[in-house]
ROTOR-903791 format. One record per residue: residue number from 0; x, y, z of N, C-alpha, C in turn. Coordinates in steps of 0.1 Angstrom, whole numbers. Example, Ala and Ser with C-alpha at 12.3 -4.5 7.8 and 13.67 -1.06 7.14 Angstrom:
<nodes>
0, 132, -57, 78, 123, -45, 78, 132, -33, 78;
1, 128, -22, 71, 137, -11, 71, 129, 0, 79;
</nodes>
This chain:
<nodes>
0, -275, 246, -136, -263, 240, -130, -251, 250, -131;
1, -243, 252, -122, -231, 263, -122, -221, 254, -124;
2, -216, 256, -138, -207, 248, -143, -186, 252, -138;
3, -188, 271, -138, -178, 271, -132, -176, 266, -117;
4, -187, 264, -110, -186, 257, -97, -181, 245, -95;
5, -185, 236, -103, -185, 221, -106, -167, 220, -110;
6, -164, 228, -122, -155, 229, -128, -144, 232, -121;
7, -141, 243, -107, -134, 246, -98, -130, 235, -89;
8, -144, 227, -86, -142, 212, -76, -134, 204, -83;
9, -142, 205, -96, -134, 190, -104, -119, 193, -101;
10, -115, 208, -105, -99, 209, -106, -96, 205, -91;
11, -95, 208, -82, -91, 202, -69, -93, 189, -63;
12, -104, 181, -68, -106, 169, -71, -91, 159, -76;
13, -90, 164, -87, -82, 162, -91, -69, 164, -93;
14, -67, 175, -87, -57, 179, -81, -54, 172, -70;
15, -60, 168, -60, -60, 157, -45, -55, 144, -48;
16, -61, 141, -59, -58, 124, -64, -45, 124, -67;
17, -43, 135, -74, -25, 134, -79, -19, 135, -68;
18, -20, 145, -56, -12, 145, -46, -13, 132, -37;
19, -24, 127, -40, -25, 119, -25, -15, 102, -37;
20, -17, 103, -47, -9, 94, -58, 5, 94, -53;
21, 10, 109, -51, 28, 109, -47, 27, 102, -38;
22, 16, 106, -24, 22, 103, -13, 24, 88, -11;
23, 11, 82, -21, 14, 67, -17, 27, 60, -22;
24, 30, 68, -37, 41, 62, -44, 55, 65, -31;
25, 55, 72, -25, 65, 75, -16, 65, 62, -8;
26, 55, 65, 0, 48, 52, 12, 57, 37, -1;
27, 52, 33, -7, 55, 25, -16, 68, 25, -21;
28, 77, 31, -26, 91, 28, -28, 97, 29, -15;
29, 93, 35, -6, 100, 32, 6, 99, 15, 16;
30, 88, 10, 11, 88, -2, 19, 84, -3, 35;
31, 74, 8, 33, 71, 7, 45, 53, 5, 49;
32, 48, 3, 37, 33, 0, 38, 25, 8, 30;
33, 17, 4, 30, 5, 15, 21, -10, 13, 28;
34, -19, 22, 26, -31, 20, 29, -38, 11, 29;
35, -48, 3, 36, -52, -9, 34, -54, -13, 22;
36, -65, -3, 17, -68, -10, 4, -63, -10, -5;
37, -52, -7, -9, -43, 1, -18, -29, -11, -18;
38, -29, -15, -9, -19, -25, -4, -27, -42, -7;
39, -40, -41, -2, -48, -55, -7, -45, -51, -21;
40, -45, -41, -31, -48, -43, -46, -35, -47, -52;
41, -26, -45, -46, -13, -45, -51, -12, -59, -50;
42, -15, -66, -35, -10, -78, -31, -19, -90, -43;
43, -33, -84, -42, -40, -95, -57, -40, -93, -63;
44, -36, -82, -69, -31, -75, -85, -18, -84, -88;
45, -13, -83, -82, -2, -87, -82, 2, -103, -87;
46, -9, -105, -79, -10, -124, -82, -20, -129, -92;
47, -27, -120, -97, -32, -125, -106, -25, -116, -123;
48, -16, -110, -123, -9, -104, -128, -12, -89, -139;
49, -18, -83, -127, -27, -72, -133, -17, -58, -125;
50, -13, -50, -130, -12, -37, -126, -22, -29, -114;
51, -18, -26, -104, -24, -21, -93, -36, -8, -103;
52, -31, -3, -109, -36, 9, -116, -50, 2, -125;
53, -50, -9, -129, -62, -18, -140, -65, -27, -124;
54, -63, -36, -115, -69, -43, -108, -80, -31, -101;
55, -74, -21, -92, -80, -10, -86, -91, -5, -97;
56, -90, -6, -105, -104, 2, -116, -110, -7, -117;
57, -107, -25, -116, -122, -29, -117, -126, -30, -105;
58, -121, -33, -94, -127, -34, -81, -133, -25, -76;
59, -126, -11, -84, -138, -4, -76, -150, 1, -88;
60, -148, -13, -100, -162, -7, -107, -173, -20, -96;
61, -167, -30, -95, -174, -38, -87, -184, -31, -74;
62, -174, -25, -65, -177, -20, -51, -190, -4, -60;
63, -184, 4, -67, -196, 14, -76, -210, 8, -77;
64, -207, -3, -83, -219, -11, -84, -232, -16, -69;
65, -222, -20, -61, -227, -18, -45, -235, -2, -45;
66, -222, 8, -45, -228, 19, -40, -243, 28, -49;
67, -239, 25, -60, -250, 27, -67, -267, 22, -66;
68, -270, 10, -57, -277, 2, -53, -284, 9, -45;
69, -272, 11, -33, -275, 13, -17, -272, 27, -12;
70, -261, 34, -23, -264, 50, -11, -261, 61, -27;
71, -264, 56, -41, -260, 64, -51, -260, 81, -49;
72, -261, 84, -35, -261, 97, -32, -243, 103, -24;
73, -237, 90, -24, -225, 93, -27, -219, 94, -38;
74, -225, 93, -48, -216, 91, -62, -213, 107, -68;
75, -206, 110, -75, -205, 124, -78, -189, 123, -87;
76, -187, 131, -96, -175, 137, -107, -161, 130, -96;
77, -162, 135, -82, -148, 129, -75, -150, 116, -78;
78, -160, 107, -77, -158, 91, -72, -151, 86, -87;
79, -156, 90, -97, -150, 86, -112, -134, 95, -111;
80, -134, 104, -108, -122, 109, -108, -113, 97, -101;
81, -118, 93, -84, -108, 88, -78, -108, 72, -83;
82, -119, 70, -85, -119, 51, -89, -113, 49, -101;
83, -107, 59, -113, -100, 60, -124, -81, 62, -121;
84, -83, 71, -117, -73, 75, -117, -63, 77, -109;
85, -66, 68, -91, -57, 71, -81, -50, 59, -85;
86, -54, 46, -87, -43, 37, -90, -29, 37, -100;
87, -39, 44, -109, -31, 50, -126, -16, 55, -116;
88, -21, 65, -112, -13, 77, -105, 2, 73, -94;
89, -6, 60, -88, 6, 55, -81, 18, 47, -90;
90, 12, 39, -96, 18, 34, -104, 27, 42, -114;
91, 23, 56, -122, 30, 67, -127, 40, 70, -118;
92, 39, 77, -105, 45, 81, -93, 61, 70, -91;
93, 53, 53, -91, 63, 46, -86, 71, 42, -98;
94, 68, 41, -108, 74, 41, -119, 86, 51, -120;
95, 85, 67, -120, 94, 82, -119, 103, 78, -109;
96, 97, 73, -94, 111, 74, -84, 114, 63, -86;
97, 110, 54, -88, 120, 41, -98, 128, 41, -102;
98, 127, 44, -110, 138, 49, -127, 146, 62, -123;
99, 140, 71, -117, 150, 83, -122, 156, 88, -111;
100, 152, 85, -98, 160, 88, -83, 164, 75, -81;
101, 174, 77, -73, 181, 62, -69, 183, 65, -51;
102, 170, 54, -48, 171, 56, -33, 180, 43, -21;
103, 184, 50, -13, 192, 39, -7, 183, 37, 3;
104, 173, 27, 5, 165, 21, 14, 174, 18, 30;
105, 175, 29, 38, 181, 28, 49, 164, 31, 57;
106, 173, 29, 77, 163, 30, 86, 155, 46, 84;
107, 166, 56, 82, 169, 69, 80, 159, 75, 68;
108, 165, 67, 55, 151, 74, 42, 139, 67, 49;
109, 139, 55, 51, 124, 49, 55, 111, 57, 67;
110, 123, 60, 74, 116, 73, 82, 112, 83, 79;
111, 121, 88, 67, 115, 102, 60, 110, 103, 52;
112, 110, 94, 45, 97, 89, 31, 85, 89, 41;
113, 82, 77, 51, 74, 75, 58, 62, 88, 64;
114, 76, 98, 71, 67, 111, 72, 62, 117, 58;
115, 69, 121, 53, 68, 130, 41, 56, 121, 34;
116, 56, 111, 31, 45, 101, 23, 28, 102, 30;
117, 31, 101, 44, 18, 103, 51, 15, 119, 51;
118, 23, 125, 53, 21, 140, 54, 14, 139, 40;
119, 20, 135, 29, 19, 141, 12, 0, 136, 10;
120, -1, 120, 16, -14, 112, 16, -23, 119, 20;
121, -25, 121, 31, -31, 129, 37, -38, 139, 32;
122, -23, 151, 30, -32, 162, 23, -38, 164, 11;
123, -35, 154, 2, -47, 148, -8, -57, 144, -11;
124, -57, 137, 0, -71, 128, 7, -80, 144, 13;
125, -72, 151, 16, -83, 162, 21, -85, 169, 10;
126, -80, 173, -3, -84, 180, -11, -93, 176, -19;
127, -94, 157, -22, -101, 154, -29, -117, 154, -21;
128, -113, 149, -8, -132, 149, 2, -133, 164, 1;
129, -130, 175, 4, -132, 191, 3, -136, 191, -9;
130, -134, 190, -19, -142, 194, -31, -155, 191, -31;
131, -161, 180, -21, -175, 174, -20, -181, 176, -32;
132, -175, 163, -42, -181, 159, -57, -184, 141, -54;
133, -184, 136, -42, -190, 122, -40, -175, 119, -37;
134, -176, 104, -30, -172, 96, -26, -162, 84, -35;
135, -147, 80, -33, -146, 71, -37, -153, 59, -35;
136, -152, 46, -41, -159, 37, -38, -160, 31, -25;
137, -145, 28, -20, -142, 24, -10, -143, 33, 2;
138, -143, 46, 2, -146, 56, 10, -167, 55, 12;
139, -171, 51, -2, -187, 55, 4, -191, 37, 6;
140, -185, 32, 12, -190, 21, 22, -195, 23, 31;
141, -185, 24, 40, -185, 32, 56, -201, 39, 60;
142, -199, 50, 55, -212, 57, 53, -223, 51, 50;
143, -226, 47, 39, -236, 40, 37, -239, 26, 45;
144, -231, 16, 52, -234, 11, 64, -239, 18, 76;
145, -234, 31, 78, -237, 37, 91, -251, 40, 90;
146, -258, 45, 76, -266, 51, 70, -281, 41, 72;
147, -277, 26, 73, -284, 14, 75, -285, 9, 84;
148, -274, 6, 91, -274, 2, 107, -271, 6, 120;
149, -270, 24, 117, -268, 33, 130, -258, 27, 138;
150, -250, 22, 127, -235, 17, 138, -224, 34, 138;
151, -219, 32, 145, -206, 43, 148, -197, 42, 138;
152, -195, 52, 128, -184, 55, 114, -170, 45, 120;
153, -166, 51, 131, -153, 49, 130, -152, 33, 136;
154, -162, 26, 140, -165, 13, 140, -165, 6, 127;
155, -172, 12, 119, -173, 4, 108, -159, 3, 94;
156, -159, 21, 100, -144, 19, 89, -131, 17, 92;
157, -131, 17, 107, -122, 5, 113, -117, -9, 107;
158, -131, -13, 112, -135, -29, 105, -125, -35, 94;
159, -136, -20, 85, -131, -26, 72, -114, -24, 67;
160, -113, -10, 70, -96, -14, 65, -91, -24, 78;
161, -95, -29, 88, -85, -41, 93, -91, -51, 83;
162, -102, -52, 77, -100, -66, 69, -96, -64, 56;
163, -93, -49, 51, -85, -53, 38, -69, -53, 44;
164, -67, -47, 57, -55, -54, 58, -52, -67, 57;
165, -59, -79, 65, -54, -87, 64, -59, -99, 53;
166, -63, -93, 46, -63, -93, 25, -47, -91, 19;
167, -45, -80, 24, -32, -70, 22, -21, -86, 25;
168, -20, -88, 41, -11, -100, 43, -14, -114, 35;
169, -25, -117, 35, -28, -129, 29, -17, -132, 19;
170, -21, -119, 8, -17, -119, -5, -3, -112, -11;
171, 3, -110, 0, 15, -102, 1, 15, -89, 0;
172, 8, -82, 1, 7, -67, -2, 15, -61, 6;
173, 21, -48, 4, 31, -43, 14, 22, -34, 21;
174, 21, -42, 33, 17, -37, 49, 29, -38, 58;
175, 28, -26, 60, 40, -20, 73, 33, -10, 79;
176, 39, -4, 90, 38, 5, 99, 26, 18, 92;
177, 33, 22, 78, 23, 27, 71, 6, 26, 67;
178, 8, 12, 70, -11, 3, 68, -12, 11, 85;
179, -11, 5, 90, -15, 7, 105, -20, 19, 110;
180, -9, 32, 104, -5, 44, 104, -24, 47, 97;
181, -25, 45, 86, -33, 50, 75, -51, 42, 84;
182, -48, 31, 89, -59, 23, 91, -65, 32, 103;
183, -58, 37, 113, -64, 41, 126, -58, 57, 129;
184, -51, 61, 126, -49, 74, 129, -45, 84, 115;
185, -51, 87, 106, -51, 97, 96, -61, 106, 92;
186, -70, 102, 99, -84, 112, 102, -78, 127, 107;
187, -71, 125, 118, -68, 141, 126, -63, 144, 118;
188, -51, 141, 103, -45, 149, 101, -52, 153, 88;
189, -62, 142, 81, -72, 150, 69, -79, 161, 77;
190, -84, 162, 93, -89, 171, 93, -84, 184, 94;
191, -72, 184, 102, -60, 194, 101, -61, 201, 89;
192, -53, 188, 78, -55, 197, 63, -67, 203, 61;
193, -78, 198, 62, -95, 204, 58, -96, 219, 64;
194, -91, 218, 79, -92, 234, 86, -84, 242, 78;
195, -76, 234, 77, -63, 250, 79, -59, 252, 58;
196, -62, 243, 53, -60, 245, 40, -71, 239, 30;
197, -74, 232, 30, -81, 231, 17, -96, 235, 17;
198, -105, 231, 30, -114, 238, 28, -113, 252, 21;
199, -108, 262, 34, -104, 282, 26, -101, 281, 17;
200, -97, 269, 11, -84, 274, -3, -97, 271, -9;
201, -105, 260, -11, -114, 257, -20, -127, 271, -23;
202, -131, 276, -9, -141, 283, -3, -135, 298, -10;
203, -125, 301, -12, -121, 312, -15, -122, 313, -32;
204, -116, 303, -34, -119, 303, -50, -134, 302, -58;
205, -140, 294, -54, -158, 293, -55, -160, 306, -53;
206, -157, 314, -41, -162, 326, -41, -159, 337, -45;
207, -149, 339, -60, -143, 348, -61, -149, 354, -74;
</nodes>
């Protein structure tokens, strides 16, 4: 086993989760939505009086348990990385621009949080799939349905973040423009990131 190999992933792994952690915490003090499922944990975390950071760890020890069944060939060092520690992370995140910036919630910041948050999500989300150390939980669904019923990826993980959206509304989660944003068009821009930065970056380091 090449441990500095593993060990290079993990760091970008992990490094991804932290970034993609700002971007949501942005997305989130701005008020303008969060990713589906990230927004359902908040909304039933919330009501059953659990911290998005402890609700998100058991749900996705629940959904682990699925994957470990049916496709445990997603599983890998990222999925424990992300099922641990992306909720922790927002909640860290939202907690700092809480407390220590003082934002005036206009049409104006909401816009530029909103870019800057999607832009920040995004390229985290590419750093953490570029490391290719497995799947979060909720990320190796998709796949592993496609994997069983030869349906089309973007059919199925359509689907599902529209039904944790409207999980997300049920239960008040903050869905805005941002869910929507994250539900149906943020593929082109992880792949952007993937081209132009974090694959090389990753590829260059492994091979140095």
């Amino acid at each position: 086993m090449d441990w500095k190999r593993i060990g290079i992933q993990s760091f970008y792994a992990l490094l991804g989760v932290f970034i993609l952690g700002f971007g949501a915490a942005l997305l989130r003090v701005s008020q303008v939505g969060l990713d589906p499922f990230t927004a359902a944990n908040i909304g039933v975390g919330t009501k059953i009086g659990l911290s998005l950071g402890t609700y998100q760890l058991l749900l996705n020890g629940l959904i682990l348990c699925f994957v470990f069944f049916f496709g445990r060939k997603y599983i890998g060092i990222g999925t424990v990385i992300n099922m641990v520690l992306t909720g922790f992370f927002i909640d860290f995140f939202t907690w700092l621009l809480t407390s220590y910036i003082s934002l005036s919630i206009t049409w104006f910041t909401q816009a530029l949080l909103l870019i800057f948050g999607v832009l920040i999500f995004t390229f985290g989300a590419s750093f953490y799939m570029s490391a290719k150390l497995g799947n979060a939980p909720y990320d190796a669904i998709a796949p592993i349905l496609v994997d069983r019923t030869r349906l089309h990826f973007r059919v199925i993980r359509i689907t599902q973040d529209v039904l944790f959206m409207v999980i997300a509304f049920i239960f008040g989660g903050p869905v805005g423009i941002a869910t929507i944003i994250n539900a149906f068009f943020t593929g082109p821009l992880i792949s952007f990131w993937d081209k132009k930065v974090s694959q090389p970056l990753i590829e260059k380091s492994l091979n140095k």
